[in-house]
Every structure is written in structure tokens, then in C-alpha cells.
N, C-alpha and C positions, 0 to 999 in steps of 0.2 A: 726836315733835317735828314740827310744819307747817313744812315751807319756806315761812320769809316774806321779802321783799323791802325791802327799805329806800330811796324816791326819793328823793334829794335834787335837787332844781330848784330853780336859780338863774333866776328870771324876768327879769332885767336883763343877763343875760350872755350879750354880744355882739348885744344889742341883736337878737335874735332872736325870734320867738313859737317856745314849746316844748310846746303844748299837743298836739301829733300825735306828740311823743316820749311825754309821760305815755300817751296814749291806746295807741299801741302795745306799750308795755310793763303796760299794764293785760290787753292782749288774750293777752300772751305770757303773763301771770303767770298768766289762767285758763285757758289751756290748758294750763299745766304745774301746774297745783292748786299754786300759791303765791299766799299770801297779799301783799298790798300794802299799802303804807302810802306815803304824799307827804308829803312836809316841804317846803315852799319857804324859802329862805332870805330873810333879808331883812337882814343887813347887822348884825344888833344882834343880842350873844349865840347867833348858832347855833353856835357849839362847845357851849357849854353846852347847847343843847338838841337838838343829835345825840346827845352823848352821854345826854340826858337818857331817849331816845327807844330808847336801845339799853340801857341798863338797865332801862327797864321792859317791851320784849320779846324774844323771842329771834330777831335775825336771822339768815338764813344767807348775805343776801347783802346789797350795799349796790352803786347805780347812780347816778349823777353826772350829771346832765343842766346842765351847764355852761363852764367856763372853765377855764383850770389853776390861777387863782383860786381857784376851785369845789374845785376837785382836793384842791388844797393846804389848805385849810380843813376838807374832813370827812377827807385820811390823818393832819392832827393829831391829829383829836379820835379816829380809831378805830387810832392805830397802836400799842396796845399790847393788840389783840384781834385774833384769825383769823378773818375776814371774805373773803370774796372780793369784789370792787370791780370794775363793768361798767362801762364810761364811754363816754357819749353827748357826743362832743363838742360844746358851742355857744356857745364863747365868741368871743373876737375873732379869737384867733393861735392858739388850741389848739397848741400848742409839744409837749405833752407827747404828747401824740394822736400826733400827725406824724413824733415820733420813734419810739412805739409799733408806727407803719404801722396805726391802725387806719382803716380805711377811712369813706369817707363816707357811704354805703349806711347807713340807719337798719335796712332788714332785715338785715344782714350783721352790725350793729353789736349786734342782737338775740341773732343768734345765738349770735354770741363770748360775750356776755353770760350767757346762760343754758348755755353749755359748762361740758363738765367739766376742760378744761385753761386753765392759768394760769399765768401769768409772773408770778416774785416781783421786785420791785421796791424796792431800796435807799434809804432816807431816810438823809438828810443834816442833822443842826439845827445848829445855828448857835443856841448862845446860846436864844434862847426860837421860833425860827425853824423849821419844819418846810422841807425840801428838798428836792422830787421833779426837777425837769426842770434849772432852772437855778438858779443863786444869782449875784446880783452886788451888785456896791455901786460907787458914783460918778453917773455919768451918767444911765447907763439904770437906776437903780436909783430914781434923781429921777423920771424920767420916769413909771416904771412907776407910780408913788407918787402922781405928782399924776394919771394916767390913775384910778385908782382910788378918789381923792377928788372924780373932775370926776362932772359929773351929765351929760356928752355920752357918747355910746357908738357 
């Protein structure tokens, strides 16, 4: 079996350019003879075509180059498969990151990334709702709601 890699990039998250994440995780991948594959997301059905994209290869790993948005979008579509999941913070608040301590160092964020140790990580649903970092409802739950329906970033 080829170790291949799975990028999922959010290109609108946190209003960031993340073209020197893909690039350095392309350079990890050939030096570590893993293969690569880029998915950007774009707002319309990417559950359906992560998952679409891990049934027709075999990954061994999956890297998140986005938001906790991001986050929380491909541990739905891949949380009933063992995967290990590298995450390139670049969203707005990266909440999840922050409480992870993973650092902001893209080389450091490399490394963890392609290591061999792992921290498993508890989902929470809610109804049809996946749950990594937080869950609320009321206020900030509006807020978050209309941030991710606004086109400002």
C-alpha cells in the first residue's frame, strides 16, 4: 500500500492565502515517498466529495489546511474511518488548534503532521451536527451563523 495524503484546503478560511501550506506539504510528502492529492473546498457538497475521494483511494492520512469550520466539515465526513488527521491551522480563531497547543510554526506543524504519535479526539453530534471544539446555541451560535453566511472574512 503507498502512503498517500489527503489535502483538504479551505481557500476562503480566514481570509488567508494558503498556497505555501499546500507547497510545503507537497515538499514533505516527496520526501517522505507519499503520495498527494488536493481537494479545495468550496462550500457546495464537499462532504460528499471527501468522502467521495476516500472511497476511490486509499488514504493514510488526511491534513486540514483551514478553520475549525474546515475541521469540523471533513471529522464528519471521515469519522467513521481510521485516518490520522494533520491540521494546518488558517482560519479566523482556530479555537481548536489553540486548545490542541498546536503551534504556529508551519515547520513544526509539518512535523506533528507526518509523526507517528497521535491524540485521539472525542466527537460530540448533536442531532445531525458533528462536535469537535465547541457546541452552543443562542447568541454566539447566531453570530457564528451569520459570520459564515457573510461574504466579509
Amino acid at each position: 500500500m503507498e502512503n498517500k495524503i489527503l489535502l483538504v484546503l479551505n481557500p476562503i478560511a480566514g481570509d488567508r492565502d494558503k498556497e505555501h501550506i499546500e507547497d510545503a506539504v507537497r515538499q514533505m510528502a516527496n520526501k517522505n515517498n507519499f503520495g498527494l492529492e488536493v481537494y479545495r473546498t468550496t462550500g457546495e457538497d464537499d462532504k460528499a466529495k471527501i468522502l467521495s475521494l476516500l472511497d476511490a483511494d486509499d488514504f493514510s492520512r488526511i491534513f486540514i489546511a483551514g478553520g475549525d469550520g474546515t475541521i469540523r466539515e471533513v471529522a464528519d465526513a471521515i469519522k467513521e474511518r481510521d485516518l490520522l488527521i494533520g491540521l494546518f491551522p488558517s482560519g479566523s480563531a482556530n479555537g481548536l488548534a489553540l486548545n490542541l497547543n498546536i503551534p504556529d510554526d508551519l515547520d513544526t506543524q509539518l512535523q506533528i503532521a507526518m509523526g507517528d504519535e497521535f491524540l485521539a479526539v472525542d466527537i460530540l453530534e448533536v442531532g445531525e451536527h458533528t462536535c469537535l471544539h465547541i457546541s452552543d446555541f443562542g447568541v454566539n451560535a447566531a453570530l457564528i451563523k451569520n459570520y459564515e453566511e457573510s461574504d466579509i472574512r
